[in-house]
N, C-alpha and C positions, 0 to 999 in steps of 0.2 A: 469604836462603837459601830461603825460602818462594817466594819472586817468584820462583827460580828455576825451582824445583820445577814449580810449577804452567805455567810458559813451556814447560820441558818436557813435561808432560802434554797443553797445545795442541798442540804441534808435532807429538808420537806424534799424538794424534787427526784431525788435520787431513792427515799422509800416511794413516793407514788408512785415513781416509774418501774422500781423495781420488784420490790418486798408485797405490795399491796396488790398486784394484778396477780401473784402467785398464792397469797393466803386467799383470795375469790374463788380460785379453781375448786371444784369438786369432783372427790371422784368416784366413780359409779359406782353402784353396790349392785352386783347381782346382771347379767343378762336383760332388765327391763327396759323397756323404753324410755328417753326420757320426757321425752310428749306423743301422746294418745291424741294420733286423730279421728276425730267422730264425724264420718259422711254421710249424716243423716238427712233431712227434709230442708229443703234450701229456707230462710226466715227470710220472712216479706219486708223488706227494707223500707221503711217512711221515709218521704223528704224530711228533713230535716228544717229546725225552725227558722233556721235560716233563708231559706230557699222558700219555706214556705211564707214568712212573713215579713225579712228583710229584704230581698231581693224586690217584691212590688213595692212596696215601700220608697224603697232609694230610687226607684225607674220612676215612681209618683211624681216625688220631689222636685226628682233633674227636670222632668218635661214642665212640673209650674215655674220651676226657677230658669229656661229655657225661655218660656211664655213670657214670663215677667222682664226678662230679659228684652227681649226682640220687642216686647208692647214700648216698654223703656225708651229704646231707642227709635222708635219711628217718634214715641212723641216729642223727644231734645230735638230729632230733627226738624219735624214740620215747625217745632214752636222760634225754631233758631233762622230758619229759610225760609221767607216768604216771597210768592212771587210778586212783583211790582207792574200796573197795569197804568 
């Protein structure tokens, strides 16, 4: 069953590698181009929503969780060290 298996894993590999990248090919018909490039008027690019609403977002975050952070730890500290008079 093994020997089986594996005869068929050759046989898949051996049409992907072989049979299958030659029946993809196409071939031209006629002198045409096969991609038309159009140089026309450059399109105004928007930020994208990413940039525009994930990026402050996460810089938001990090600086309270930053905050939260450092506030955190002065106060374990003071409340763990006191000075003795």
């Amino acid at each position: 069953m093994a020997r089986v298996r594996i005869l068929i894993a050759l046989v898949c590999l051996a049409f992907a590698l072989g049979v299958a990248p030659g029946g993809a090919q196409e071939t031209p018909s006629g002198d045409t181009p096969a991609v038309v490039v159009d140089d026309g008027a450059p399109i105004e690019a928007d930020d994208a929503w990413t940039f525009r609403f994930l990026v402050p977002t996460v810089l938001a975050l990090s600086g309270i969780a930053l905050a939260v952070t450092v506030i955190g730890y002065r106060v374990r500290i003071r409340s763990r060290y006191r000075v003795v008079r």
